[in-house]
N, C-alpha and C positions, 0 to 999 in steps of 0.2 A: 303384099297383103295390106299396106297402107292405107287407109279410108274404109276399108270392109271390117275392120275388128274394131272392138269396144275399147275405149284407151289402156294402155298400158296391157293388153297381152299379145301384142305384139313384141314386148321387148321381151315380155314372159318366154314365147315360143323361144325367142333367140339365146335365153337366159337356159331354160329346159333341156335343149338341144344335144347338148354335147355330153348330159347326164344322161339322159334317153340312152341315146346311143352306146355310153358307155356301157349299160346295163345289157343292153339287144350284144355287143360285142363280147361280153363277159359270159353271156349267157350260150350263144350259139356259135359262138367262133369265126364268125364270117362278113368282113368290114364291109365288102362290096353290096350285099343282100341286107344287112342290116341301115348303109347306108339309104338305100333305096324306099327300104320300107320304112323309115325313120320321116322321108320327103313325103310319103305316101300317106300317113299319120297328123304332119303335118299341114298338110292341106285338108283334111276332113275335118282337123280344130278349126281352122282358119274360115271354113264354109257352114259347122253345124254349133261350133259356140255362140255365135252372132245370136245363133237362130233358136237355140235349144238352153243356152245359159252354161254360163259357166262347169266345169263337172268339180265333185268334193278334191278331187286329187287329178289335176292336172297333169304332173305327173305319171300318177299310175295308170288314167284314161290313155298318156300316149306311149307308155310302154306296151298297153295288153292291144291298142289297136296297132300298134309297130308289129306285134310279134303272132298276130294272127296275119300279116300282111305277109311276114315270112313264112308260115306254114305252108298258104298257099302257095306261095313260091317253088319250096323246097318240094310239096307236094307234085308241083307239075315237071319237076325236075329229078325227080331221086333216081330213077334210071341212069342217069347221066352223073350225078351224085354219089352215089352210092353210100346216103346216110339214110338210117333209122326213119322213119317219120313219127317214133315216135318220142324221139330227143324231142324235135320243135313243138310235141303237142303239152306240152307239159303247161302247169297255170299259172295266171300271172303270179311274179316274186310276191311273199307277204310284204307285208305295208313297210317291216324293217329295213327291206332289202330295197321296195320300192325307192325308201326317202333314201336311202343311200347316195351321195354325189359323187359318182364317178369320175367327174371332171379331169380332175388331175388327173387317174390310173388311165384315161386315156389320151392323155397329152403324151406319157410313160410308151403305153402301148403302140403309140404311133411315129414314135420315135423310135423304131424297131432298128438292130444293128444292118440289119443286110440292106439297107436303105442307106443312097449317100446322105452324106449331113442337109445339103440343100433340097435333095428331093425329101426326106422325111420332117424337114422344117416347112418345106411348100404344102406338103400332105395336111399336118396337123394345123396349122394353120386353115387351111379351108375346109377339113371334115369338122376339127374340135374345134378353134377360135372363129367360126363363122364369119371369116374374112371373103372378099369377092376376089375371083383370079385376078381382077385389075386391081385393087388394091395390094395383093402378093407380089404381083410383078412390079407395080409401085415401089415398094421395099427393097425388091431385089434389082433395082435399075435395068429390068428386062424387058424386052417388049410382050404382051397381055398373049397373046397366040406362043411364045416360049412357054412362058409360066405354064398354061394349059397343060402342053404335052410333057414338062417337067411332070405335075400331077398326075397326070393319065399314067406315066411310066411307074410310078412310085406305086398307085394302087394296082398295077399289073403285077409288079415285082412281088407284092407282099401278099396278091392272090397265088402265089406258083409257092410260097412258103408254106410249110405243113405247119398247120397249128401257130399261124403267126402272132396270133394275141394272148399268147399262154401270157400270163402277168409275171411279171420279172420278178427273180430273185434280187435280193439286199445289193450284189454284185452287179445287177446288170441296171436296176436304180442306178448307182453312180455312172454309170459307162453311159446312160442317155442323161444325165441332166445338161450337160454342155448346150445340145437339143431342143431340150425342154427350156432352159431360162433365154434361147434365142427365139424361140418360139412368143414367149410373154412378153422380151422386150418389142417383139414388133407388133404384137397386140397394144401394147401399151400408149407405143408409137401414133398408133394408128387413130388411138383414144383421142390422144390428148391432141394432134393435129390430123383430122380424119383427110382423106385423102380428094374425098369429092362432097359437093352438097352444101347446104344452105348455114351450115352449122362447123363453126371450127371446132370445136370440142366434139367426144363422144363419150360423154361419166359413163356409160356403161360395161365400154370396154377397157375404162381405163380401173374401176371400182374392181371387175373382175381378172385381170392382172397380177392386181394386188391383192386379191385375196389370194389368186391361185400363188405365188409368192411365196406369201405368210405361209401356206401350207408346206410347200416346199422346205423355209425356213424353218418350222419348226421341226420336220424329218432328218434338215442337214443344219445343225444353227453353227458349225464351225467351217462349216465351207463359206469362203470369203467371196466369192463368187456369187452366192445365194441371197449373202448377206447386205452384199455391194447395189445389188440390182435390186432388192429391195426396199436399198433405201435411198437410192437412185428415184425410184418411181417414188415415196412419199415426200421428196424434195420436190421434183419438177412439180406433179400433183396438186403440192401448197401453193403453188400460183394460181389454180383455176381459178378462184372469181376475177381475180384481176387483169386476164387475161385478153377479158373483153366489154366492152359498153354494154350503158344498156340496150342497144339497139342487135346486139350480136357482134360490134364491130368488132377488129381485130386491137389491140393495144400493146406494142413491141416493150420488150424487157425495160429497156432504158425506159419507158414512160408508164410505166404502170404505179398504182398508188400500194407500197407496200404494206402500209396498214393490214390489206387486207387480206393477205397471204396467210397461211393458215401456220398458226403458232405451234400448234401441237404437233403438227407431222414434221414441220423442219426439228423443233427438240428430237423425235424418233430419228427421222433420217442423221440428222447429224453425230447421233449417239451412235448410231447403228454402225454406221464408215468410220467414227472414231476408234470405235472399237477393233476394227479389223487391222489400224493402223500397228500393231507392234507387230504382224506379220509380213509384213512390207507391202508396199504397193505393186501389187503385181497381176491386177486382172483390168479388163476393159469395163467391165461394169464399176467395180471399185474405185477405178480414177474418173470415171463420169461424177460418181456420184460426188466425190472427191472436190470437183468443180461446181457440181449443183449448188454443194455443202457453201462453198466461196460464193455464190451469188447470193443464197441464202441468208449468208450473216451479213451480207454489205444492207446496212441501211440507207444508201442512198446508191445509187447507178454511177455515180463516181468517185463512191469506196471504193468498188470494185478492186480485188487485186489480180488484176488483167497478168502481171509478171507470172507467177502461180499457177492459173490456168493456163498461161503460154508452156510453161512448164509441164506442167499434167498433160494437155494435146499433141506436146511432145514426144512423151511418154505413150501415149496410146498410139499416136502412131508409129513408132517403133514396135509393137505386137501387133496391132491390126492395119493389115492393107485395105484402107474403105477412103473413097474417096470424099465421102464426106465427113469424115474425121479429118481430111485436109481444109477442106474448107471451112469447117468453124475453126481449125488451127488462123487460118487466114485472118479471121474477124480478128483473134487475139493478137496474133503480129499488127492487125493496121494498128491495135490500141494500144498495144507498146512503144512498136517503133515508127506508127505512121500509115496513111492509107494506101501511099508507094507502096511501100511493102507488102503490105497484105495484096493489095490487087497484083503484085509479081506473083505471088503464091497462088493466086486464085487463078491467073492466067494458064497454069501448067494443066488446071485440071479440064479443058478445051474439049480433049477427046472421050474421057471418062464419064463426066457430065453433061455431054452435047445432048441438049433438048430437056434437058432438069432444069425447073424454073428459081430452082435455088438458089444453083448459081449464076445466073440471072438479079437473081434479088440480092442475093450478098452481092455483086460488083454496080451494083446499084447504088448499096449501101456504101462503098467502101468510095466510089467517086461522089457522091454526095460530101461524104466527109472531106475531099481532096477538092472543093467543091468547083469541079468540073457537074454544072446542071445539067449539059448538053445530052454529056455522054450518061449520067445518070435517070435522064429525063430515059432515053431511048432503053438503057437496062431494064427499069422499071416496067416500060409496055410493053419489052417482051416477053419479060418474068411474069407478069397479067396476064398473055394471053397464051401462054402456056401452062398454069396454075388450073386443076379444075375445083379447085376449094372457092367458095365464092366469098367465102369475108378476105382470103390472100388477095384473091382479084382484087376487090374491093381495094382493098389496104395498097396496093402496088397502084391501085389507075389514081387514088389518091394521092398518094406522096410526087406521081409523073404530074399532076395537076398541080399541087403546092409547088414543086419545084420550076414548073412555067410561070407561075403568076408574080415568083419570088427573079426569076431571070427577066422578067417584065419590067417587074418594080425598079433592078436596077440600071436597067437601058434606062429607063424616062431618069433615074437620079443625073445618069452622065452625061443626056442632054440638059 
């Protein structure tokens, strides 16, 4: 839809989207048909707002055209069906109901129990967080045609369920948040280093994350877990301007000008994992944040208490099996005990990671420090050309160019 809409409702439709639907889902009970007619909605905004102007309620224009799109549907169907046609002919919700934001109740909904953990995080993820199958498979270190059929299988499963969006009891809220906060962290993820495109950040996805969060938060405010990830994402978060030039470039932790990281979400974030602290450290969001909190209050890049974080990635990897919780473990060993170290650590993860430009770029990083150029120069331009982020590229074919012109410099010294 890019170049055909008038600025910003494009970001609109993608903001709308997963309320839309919430509402078409809440209303008729049917993810698959209201999906459809939800895309079918959206393209008639995308081709008659240009043309026609804006309408008073965005919103309510693309609920009542979602939900005649399914009459018809249901209409050419009810034989086969065997529902009412005249549940779907009902009028659009009042304006109460209209503005209602569904968002969350279907992050909930779609995180149904008869669905495994990963197929109903892949689902909600691409129906409600408007994620792309490559960007999900991204996340999940899978290849983009898995993902697909993970999702395909998922909205199969929860079509042969009766009544699978009934809205959960108090009880069955807690049995999906696990779910749901895996769900936001990889939206968040995705924000803050988006996976493809001209652009390292996404404030959009990452702005709504954190609301959806906060919502959360306020439902469960003593679940540590809720509260970990919360303030996990308003730590990382308080970097964004400094994250990048003015040009869009990319600007690594150690060189960023902390001035201008944002004062007020590290006091939230910090308060927020302080607070969780008398319950023990015991969740993976908790001790991210835990670490964010320590890069947070280092005023310079070599405050850092690198020992602490070794300690915390420790700790997380002892609960979670992710291989790239071993890898930023890596970074913290080179900075403890040396780049030897860390690049042994980084060597193991060979088959887990084979074809992630990550680890690429961390043993880039890690023989740079050991300052073998050679073998850094080469990490770097394969971590570029397997990156589809274009400021990482950027940032990886620059640091392989610094580092030739710096192994130049010192041939000509030692003649």
């Amino acid at each position: 839809m890019t170049g055909t809409l008038p600025a910003g409702v494009e970001d609109l439709l993608r903001e709308l989207a997963p309320q839309v639907l919430g509402t078409l889902v809440r209303r008729f009970g049917d993810f698959y048909t209201a999906e459809d007619a939800l895309q079918e909605a959206m393209l008639a905004a995308a081709t008659q707002w240009p043309a026609e102007g804006m309408p008073d309620s965005p919103r309510g224009w693309l609920i009542q055209v979602a939900a005649r799109r399914m009459v018809d549907t249901v209409r050419a169907e009810v034989a086969r069906r065997r529902r009412e046609t005249t549940v779907f002919e009902r009028d659009v919700p009042e304006a109460a109901a209209v503005d209602r934001d569904d968002t969350l109740a279907m992050f909930f909904l779609c995180c149904h129990p008869a669905l495994s953990s990963a197929g109903a995080i892949a689902l909600t993820l691409r129906a409600v967080g408007g994620l792309g199958t490559a960007e999900i498979a991204y996340a999940f270190l899978l290849p983009e045609a898995t993902m697909a059929q993970r999702i395909t299988r998922a909205k199969k499963k929860l079509a042969a369920i009766d009544r699978p969006f009934v809205r959960p009891g108090a009880a069955e809220w807690h049995e999906r948040v696990d779910s749901v906060l895996h769900v936001l962290y990889l939206i968040f993820n995705e924000g803050h280093t988006a996976t493809t495109g001209p652009d390292l950040q996404r404030t959009d996805l990452c702005g709504e994350a954190i609301r959806l969060t906060r919502s959360i938060h306020r439902l469960l405010p003593d679940n540590t877990e809720v509260t970990g990830l919360l303030a996990l994402m308003l730590l990382t978060d308080s970097r964004r301007a400094a994250r990048t030039g003015p040009h869009g470039e990319l600007i690594p932790l150690a060189e960023q000008n902390r001035t201008l990281w944002d004062r007020r979400s590290i006091i939230e974030g910090v308060t927020l994992v302080t607070g969780t602290l008398p319950r023990g450290l015991n969740g993976t969001y908790q001790l991210q944040a835990a670490i964010a909190a320590l890069h947070a209050q280092a005023v310079r890049a070599e405050d850092t208490d690198w020992t602490r974080i070794l300690a915390l990635y420790t700790m997380i990897e002892r609960i979670s099996n992710n291989p790239m919780v071993t890898l930023n473990r890596a970074v913290a060993v080179a900075m403890v005990h040396g780049p030897a170290a860390g690049l042994e650590l980084a060597d193991t993860l060979d088959n887990q990671l084979s074809g992630n430009h990550r680890l690429d770029a961390v043993r880039g990083h890690l023989q740079e420090m050991a300052g073998d150029f050679d073998a850094a120069i080469a990490s770097y331009t394969t971590a570029a050309g397997r990156t589809t982020s274009i400021p990482e590229r950027d940032y990886l074919t620059i640091r392989a160019a610094q580092l030739r012109r710096l192994r130049a410099a010192r041939g000509k010294d030692r003649n």
